[in-house]
C-alpha angles and dihedrals in degrees: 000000000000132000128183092215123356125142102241117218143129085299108023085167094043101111083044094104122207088357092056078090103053081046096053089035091059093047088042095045076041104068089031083073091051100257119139090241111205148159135229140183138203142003089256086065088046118103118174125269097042098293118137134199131209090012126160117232115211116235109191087275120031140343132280132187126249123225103202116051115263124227113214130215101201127002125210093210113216097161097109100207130097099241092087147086098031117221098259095062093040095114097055088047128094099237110009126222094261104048087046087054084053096052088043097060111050092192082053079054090045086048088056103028101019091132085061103041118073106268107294132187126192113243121189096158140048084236093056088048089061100044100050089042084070090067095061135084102272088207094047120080114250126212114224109185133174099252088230104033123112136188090048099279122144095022120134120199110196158116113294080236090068108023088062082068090062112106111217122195113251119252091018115115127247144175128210126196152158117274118245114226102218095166095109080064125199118312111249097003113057145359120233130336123032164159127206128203121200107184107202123190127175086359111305134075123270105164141040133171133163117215121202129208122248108248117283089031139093100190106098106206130125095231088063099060103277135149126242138202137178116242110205094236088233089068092053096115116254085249103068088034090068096041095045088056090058097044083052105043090059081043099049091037091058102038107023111250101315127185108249147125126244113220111208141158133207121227115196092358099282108049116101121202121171120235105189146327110247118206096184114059121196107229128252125278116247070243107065130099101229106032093122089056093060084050087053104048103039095055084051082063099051096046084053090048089058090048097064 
């Protein structure tokens, strides 16, 4: 496992809160199916090809470091940034680096799933706001969202009339789309406004959790304040099981069986439009239901990735 800065010691997930135990339980399951489980940290301790200096090995317990380099045979990245893995070691690395470039532009994702995202435009100028504003509804809300951002930030929710007043920096790159009304909510799971969360790994999915807004809002993140909940994925509705498959099959064919969320939300209960691809997945709570599943299935992908 990489990280792209992480103090390593005896407990590097100790200050990780209810998730230090899936941590400890992957490198533990791990081990149990006979892999060398270890940690590394930063792109100073990074040598081309896949070999790692100053890493920590797991062993059962905690984590000790190693004196010699260690060359890896598959990586699970964590690192979050764009700098690894480098395009020569993408293969043995869970996500590449092309399939990360694609979930950190959402205009790269409309290019791949459009037919199932709300209608989007790419914007780089305040002109080309303007004039793509004047092919929406002028009495339905618009979404106008940096193409790279993430957490939510950045992101403006309102009528074509005022968001033409809205001022964008040139050469920075936008998309515009047409808001999805989730206020109907998800039969069965939750009323009014939404976003739900389907984690996949190894292609199928593992995971699956709705966020809520805070009250007065309509962004959905956590990091703005919203609520989240697991959904057993055996309560998902027929409906976005089917869709989701889809959506997965044109994702795993192009990019071989990444690790990645789908964001999605639902208009008039049974409409399903896509948000956004996610490459980085925040693990599992100790909480929830199927967080040995994710274990399971994540270190499926690595053995395979050893196996290319």
């Amino acid at each position: 496992m990489y990280f792209h800065k992480r103090k390593l010691e005896k407990d590097p997930f100790s200050s990780f809160g209810i998730k230090r135990s899936v941590y400890h339980a992957f490198f533990k399951r791990g081990m149990e199916r006979g892999f060398d489980m270890y940690i590394a940290s930063g792109k100073e301790n990074y040598a081309d090809p896949m070999v790692f200096k100053n890493v920590y090995q797991y062993n059962g317990e905690f984590f000790e470091p190693c004196i010699e380099d260690v060359k890896m045979d598959a990586v699970f990245d964590r690192s979050g940034g764009m700098s690894f893995p480098t395009e020569n070691i993408g293969h043995k690395v869970l996500n590449n680096i092309h399939f990360k470039k694609l979930c950190n532009n959402k205009n790269a994702t409309h290019k791949i799933i459009g037919n199932f995202m709300p209608k989007s435009v790419r914007v780089e100028s305040t002109d080309e706001l303007l004039n793509q504003l004047a092919s929406f509804p002028k009495s339905s809300r618009v979404v106008l969202k940096p193409a790279k951002g993430m957490c939510g930030k950045g992101i403006i929710i309102d009528y074509p009339e005022k968001l033409s007043k809205e001022a964008i920096a040139n050469n920075h790159e936008y998309i515009l789309q047409e808001f999805v009304d989730t206020s109907a909510g998800i039969p069965n799971i939750i009323e009014g406004h939404h976003d739900l969360r389907v984690v996949i790994v190894n292609g199928e999915v593992v995971l699956s959790h709705v966020r809520a807004p805070k009250e007065g809002s309509l962004l959905a993140n956590v990091a703005q304040g919203g609520l989240i909940q697991e959904v057993p994925i055996e309560n998902l509705p027929e409906f976005i099981v089917a869709r989701v498959k889809k959506i997965q099959a044109r994702i795993d064919e192009k990019f071989g069986f990444p690790l990645y969320s789908i964001d999605l939300g639902i208009q008039n209960k049974n409409e399903l439009f896509v948000f956004e691809l996610n490459d980085q997945i925040g693990f599992p709570s100790e909480k929830m239901k199927n967080s040995n599943i994710f274990i399971e299935k994540t270190l499926d992908s690595l053995e395979h990735l050893t196996k290319q």
